[in-house]
Every structure is written in C-alpha cells, then in structure tokens.
C-alpha positions as CSV (number, residue, x, y, z in Angstrom):
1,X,0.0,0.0,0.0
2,X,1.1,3.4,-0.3
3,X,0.1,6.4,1.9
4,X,0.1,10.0,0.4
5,X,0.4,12.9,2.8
6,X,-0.5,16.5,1.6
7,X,0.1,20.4,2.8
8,X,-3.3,20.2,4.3
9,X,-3.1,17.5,6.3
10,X,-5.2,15.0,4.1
11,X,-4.0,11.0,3.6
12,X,-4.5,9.0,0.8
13,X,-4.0,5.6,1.1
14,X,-3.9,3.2,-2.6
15,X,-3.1,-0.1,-3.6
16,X,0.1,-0.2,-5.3
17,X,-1.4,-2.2,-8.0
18,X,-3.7,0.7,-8.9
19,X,-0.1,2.0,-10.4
20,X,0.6,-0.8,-12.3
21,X,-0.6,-0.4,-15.7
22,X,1.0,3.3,-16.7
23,X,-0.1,4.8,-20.1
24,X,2.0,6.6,-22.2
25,X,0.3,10.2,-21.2
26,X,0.7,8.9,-17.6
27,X,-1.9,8.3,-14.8
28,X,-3.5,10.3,-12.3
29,X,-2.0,9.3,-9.0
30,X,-3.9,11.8,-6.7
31,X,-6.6,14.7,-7.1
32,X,-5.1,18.2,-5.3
33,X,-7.1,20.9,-4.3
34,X,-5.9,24.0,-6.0
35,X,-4.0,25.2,-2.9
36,X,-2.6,21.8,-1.8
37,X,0.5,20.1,-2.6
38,X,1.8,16.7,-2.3
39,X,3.9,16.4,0.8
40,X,5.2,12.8,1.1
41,X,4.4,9.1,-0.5
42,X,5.8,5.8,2.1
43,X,5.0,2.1,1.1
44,X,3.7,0.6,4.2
45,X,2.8,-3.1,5.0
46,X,-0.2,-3.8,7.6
47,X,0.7,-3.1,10.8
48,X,2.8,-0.2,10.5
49,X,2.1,2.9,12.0
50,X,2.0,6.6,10.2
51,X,2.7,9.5,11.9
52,X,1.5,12.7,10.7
53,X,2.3,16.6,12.2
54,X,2.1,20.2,11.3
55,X,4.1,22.8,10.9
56,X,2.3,24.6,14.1
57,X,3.0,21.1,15.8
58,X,-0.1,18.9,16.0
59,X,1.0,14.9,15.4
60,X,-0.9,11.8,15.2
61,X,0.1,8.6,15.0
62,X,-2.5,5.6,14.1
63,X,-2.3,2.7,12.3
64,X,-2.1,1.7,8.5
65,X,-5.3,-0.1,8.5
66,X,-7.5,3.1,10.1
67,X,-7.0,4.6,6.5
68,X,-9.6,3.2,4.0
69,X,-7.6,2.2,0.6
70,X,-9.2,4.5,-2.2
71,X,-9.1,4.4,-5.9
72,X,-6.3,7.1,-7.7
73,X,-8.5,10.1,-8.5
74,X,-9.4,11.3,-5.1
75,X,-8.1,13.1,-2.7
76,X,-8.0,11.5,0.5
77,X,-9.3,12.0,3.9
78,X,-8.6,14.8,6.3
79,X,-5.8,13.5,8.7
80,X,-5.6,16.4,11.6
81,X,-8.7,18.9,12.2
C-alpha cells in the first residue's frame, strides 16, 4: 500500500497495483485541491504505523489499516482537524 500525505493535512491511502498499468500520457495518482500540494508518498505493510504533524505542531500517529484504501483520482481523507 502506499500512503500520500499533503500540505493540508489529508492521507491518501492506494493499492500499489492501482499504479501498475502506466499509459503513455501517464496516470493520475492523486486529485489536489488548487492550494494543496503533495507532501510525502511511504510504502507501508499492515501493521505499520503513520505519523502525521504540522508545521504549528499537531502529530498523530494511528495505524495503517485506520486509512480506508481508495481508488487514484481522489483526494484522501482529512488526517488532523
């Protein structure tokens, strides 16, 4: 699985084999908000834990498997209020 982590504070969490079959345009790997950027991508396994934080220091750390996997085009859910 891989977990996406953007400027404001949503995860994204997708199959890697969603990424498997690339055509020659490429493929939409995520859907950003106009004033959002892509922050970080990790391959995880299940039971690892994420840790997320902001710049004005929030953190939270749960577990791989609290993130519903979703298909490429979205955007993911919000991660800290």
């Amino acid at each position: 699985m891989l977990i996406a982590a953007l400027l404001l504070l949503l995860v994204k969490k997708t199959s890697l084999e969603a990424y498997s079959r690339p055509k020659r345009g490429g493929i939409i790997a995520i859907k950003l908000r106009e004033d959002d950027e892509l922050v970080d991508v990790v391959v995880t396994k299940p039971g690892d834990d994420v840790v997320l934080a902001s710049a004005g220091g929030m953190a939270i750390r749960f577990s791989e498997s609290d993130v519903r996997s979703m298909g490429r085009n979205t955007s993911g859910v919000k991660g800290i209020n």
